[in-house]
C-alpha positions as CSV (number, residue, x, y, z in Angstrom):
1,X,27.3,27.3,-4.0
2,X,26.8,30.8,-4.2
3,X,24.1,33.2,-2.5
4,X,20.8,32.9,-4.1
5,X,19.9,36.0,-5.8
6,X,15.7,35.0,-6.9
7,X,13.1,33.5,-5.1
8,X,10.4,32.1,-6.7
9,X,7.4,30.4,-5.2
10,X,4.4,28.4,-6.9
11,X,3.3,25.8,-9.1
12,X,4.6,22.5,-10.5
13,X,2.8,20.7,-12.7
14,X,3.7,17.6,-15.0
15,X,1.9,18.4,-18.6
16,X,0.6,15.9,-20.5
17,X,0.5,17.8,-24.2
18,X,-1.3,16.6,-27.3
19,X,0.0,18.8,-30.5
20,X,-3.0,18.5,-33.6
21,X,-4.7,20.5,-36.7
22,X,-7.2,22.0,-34.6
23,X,-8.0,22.5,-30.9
24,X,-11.1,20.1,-30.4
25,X,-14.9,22.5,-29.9
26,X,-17.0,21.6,-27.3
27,X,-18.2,17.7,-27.7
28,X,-15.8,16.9,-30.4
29,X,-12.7,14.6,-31.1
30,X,-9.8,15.4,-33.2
31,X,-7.7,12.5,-34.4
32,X,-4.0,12.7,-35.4
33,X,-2.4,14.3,-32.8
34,X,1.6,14.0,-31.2
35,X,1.7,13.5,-27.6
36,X,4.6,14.4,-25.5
37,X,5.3,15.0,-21.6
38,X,6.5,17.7,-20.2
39,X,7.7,19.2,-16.8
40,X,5.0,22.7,-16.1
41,X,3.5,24.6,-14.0
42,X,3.9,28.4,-13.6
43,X,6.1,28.4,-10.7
44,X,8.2,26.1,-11.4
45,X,8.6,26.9,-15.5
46,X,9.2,30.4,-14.3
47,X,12.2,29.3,-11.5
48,X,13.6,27.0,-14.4
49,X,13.4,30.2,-16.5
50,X,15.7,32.3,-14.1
51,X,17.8,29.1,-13.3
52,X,18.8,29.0,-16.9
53,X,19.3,32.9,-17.0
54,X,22.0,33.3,-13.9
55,X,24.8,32.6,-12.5
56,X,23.5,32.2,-8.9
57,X,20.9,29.3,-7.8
58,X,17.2,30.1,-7.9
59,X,15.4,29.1,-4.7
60,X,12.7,27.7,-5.6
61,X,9.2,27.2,-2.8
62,X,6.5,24.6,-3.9
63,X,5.1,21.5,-3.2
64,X,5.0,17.7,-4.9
65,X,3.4,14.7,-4.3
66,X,4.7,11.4,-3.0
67,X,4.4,9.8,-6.6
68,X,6.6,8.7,-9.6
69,X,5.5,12.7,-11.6
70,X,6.9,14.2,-8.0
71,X,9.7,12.1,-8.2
72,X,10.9,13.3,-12.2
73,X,10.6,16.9,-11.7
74,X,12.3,16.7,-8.4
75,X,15.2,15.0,-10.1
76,X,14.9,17.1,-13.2
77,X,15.5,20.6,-10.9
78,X,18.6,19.2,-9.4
79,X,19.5,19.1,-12.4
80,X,18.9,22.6,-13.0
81,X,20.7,25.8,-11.6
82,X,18.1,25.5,-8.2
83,X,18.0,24.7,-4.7
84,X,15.1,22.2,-4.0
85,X,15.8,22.5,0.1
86,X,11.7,24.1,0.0
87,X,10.0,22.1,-2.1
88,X,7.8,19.9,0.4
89,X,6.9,16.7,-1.0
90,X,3.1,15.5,0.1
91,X,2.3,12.5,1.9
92,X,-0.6,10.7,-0.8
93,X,-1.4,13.7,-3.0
94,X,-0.5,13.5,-6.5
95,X,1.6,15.9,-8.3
96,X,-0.3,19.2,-10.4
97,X,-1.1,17.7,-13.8
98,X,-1.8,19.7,-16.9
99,X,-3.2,18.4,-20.2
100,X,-2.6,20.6,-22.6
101,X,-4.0,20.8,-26.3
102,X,-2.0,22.9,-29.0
103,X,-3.4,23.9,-32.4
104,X,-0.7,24.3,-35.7
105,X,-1.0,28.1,-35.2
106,X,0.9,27.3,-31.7
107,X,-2.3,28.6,-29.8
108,X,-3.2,26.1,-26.8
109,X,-6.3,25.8,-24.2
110,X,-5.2,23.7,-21.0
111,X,-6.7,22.3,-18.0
112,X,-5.1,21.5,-14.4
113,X,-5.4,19.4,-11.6
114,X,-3.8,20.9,-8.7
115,X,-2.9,18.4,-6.8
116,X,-0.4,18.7,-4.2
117,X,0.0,22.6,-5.2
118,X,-2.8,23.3,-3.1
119,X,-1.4,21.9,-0.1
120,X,1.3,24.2,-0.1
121,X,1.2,26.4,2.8
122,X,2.4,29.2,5.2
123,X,4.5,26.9,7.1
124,X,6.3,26.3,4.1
125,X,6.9,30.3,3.6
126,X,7.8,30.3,7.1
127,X,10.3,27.5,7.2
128,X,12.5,29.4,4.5
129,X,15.4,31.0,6.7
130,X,15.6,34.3,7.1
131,X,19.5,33.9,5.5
132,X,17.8,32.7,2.5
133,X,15.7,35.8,1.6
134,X,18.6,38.6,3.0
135,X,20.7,37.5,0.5
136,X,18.4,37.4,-2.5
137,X,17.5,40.4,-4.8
138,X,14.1,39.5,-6.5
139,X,11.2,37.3,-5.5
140,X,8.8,36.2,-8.0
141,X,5.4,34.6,-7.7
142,X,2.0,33.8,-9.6
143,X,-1.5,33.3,-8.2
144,X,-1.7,29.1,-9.0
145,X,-0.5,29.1,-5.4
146,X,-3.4,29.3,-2.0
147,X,-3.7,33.1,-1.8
148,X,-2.5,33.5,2.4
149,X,0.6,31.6,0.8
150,X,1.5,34.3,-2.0
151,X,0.4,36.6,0.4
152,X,2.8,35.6,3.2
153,X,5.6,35.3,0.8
154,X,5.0,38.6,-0.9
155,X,5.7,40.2,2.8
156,X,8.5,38.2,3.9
157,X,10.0,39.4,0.9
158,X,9.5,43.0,0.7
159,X,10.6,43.2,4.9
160,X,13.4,42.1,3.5
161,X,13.6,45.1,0.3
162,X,13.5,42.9,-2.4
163,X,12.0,43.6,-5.9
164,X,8.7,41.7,-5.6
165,X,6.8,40.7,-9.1
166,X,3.4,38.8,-9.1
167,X,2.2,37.3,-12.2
168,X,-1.8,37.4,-11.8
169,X,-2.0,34.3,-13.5
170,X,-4.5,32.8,-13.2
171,X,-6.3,36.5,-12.8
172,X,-8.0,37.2,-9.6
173,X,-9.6,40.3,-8.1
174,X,-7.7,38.8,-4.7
175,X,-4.4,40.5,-6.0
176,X,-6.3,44.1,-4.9
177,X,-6.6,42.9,-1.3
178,X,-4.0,44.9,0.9
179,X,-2.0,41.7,2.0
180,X,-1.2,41.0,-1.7
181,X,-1.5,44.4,-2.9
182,X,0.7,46.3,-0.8
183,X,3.8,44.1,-1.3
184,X,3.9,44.1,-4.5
185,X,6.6,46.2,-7.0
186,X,5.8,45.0,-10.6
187,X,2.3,43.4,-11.7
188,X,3.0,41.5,-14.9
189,X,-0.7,40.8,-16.5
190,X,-0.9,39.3,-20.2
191,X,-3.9,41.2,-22.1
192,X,-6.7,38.6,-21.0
193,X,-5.3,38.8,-17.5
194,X,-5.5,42.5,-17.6
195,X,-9.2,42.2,-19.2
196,X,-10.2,40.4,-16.6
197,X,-8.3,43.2,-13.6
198,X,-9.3,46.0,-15.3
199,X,-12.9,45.4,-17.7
200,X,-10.5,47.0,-20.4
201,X,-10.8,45.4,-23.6
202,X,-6.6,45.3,-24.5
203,X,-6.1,44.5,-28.1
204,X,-2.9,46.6,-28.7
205,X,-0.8,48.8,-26.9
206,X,-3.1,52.1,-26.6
207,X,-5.4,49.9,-24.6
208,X,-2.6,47.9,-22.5
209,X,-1.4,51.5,-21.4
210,X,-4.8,52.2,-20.5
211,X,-5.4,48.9,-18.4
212,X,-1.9,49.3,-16.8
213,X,-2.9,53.3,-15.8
214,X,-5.7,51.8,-13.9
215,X,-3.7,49.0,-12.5
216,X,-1.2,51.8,-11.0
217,X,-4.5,53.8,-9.6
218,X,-5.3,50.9,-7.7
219,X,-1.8,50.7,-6.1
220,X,0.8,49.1,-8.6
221,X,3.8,51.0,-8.6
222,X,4.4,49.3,-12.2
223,X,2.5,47.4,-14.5
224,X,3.8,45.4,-17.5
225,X,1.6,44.5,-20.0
226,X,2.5,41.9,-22.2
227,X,0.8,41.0,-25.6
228,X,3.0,38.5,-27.4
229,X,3.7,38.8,-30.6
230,X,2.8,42.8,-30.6
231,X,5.4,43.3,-27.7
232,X,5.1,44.7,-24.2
233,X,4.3,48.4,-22.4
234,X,6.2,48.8,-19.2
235,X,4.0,52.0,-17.0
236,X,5.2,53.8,-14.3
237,X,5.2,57.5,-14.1
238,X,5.9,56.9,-17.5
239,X,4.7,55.0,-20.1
240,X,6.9,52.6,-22.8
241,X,6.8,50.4,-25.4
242,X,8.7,47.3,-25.9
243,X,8.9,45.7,-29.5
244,X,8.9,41.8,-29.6
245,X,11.3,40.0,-31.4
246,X,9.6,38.2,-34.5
247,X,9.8,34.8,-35.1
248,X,7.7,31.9,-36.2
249,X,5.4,30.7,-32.9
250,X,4.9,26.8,-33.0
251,X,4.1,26.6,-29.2
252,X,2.6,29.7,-26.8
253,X,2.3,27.5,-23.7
254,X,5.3,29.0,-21.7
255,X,5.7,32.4,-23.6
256,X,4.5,33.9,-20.2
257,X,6.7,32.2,-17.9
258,X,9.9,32.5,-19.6
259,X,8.9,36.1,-19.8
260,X,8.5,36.7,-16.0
261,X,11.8,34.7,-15.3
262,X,14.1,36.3,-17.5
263,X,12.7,39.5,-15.6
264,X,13.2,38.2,-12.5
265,X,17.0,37.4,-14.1
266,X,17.4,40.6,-15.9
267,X,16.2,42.8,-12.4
268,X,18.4,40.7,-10.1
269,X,21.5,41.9,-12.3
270,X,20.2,45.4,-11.5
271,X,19.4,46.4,-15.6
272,X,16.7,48.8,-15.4
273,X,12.7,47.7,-15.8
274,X,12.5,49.2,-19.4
275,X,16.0,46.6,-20.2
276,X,14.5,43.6,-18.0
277,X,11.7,43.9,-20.3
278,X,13.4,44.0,-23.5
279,X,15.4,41.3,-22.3
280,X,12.1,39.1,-21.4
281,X,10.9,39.7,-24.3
282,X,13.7,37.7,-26.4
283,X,13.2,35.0,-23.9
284,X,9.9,34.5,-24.6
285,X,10.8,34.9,-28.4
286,X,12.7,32.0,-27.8
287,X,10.3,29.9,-25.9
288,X,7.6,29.7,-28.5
289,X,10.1,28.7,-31.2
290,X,10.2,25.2,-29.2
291,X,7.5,22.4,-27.9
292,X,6.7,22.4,-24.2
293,X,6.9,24.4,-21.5
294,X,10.4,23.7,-19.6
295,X,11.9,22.0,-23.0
296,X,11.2,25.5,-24.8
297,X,12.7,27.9,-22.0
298,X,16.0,29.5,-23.5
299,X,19.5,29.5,-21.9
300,X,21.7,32.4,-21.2
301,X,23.8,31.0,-24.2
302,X,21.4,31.3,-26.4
303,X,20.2,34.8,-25.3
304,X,23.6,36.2,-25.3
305,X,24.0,35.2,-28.5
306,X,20.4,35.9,-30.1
């Protein structure tokens, strides 16, 4: 097996996904929906999403319970482009579990159980050799992790000079504390994420540009904004728009994740961060063509050839 080239660390989730009309208001009950299961969670959509990008195996750090959900996703990595040797599995916890609800429009609201994600810890950061992260080029990570654990992970990383990215997903004011903050390269907020960083109301790219400005002030050396269907803005000393590729959306849920794993893809075959973007943003094109979060992720086939 070759050198791993990305290192991602976070989530893993099973999703449990009803497809309907309409997405159900507070107190009410919408009949006539598909159900479908699904393998999720950030982390690990957004390792499967590099694994299906590149040649070279994605390592991949998270945990899973000791149940029958821990025991399908395990076996659906393996058969993946990943090495599983970090992914502790948790003595009675149950796997992360998402149920997910998904309107026509492809717009979805989703609630988790964290499960065994939350048991993930330092030691687990720690026990990754020090072989493992010399060799790699790019380490990615979210926030649905414990915080010290992104944290640690973050650092090992950049002692070793890779390209760090943080997804702040969900967003959290922790990603300003120095132990996060100064180890990171490339902050990847949605609009609502960088809302929630920034108090800026982004709504198009003017305003992403704007949020992102003030991300950098605070100690991002870049910030890419993405805003689905109206694109991207990648700002560093400069600032750039990416256009999205249209297409018909029948399912957002992993749009986000397959975008920050094609980047993590696209970087660790050194293509520039105005490329990677472009690059992310077909993959995500791709992703919400499709049902689910893992089932929808593209493969490099299919981008090469998009």
């Amino acid at each position: 097996m070759s050198d791993p080239r990305i290192l991602v660390l976070g989530s893993v989730n099973v999703d449990l996904v009803v497809q309907g009309e309409n997405l159900p208001a507070l107190g009410e009950t919408v009949i006539g929906g598909d159900f479908f299961q699904a393998a999720g969670g950030k982390g690990a959509n957004q390792a499967v999403a590099a694994a299906r990008l590149t040649g070279n195996p994605v390592v991949f750090i998270a945990a899973v319970g000791d149940d029958a959900f821990g025991s399908q996703v395990l076996q659906g990595f393996r058969s993946e482009n990943m090495m599983t040797d970090y992914i502790r599995v948790i003595s009675r916890m149950p796997t992360g579990i998402a149920l997910i609800m998904v309107n026509r429009a492809g717009e979805n609201c989703i609630s988790v159980a964290s499960g065994a994600n939350l048991c993930l810890s330092v030691d687990d950061v720690e026990r990754v050799p020090e072989a493992v992260f010399s060799s790699a080029k790019v380490f990615l990570t979210n926030l649905e992790s414990p915080p010290e654990v992104v944290a640690r992970a973050l650092a090992r990383a950049k002692a070793h000079h890779l390209t760090t990215i943080l997804n702040p997903a969900p967003a959290s004011q922790r990603i300003f504390d120095s132990a996060i903050l100064a180890h990171v390269d490339i902050l990847t907020p949605n609009e609502t994420e960088a809302h929630d960083l920034t108090g800026v109301n982004v709504g198009d790219a003017a305003t992403a540009i704007r949020a992102a400005k003030i991300l950098r002030q605070q100690g991002f050396p870049a910030v890419i904004v993405t805003l689905g269907a109206a694109g991207s803005v990648v700002v560093t000393e400069e600032a750039k728009r990416i256009d999205a590729t249209v297409v018909r959306a029948i399912d957002t849920t992993a749009a986000g994740d397959a975008y920050n794993g094609a980047l993590a893809a696209a970087l660790s075959e050194e293509l520039s961060l105005e490329d990677a973007a472009g690059w992310a943003s077909r993959a995500a094109a791709i992703s919400v063509t499709r049902s689910g979060a893992q089932p929808s992720l593209a493969f490099r086939s299919e981008m090469d050839s998009y």
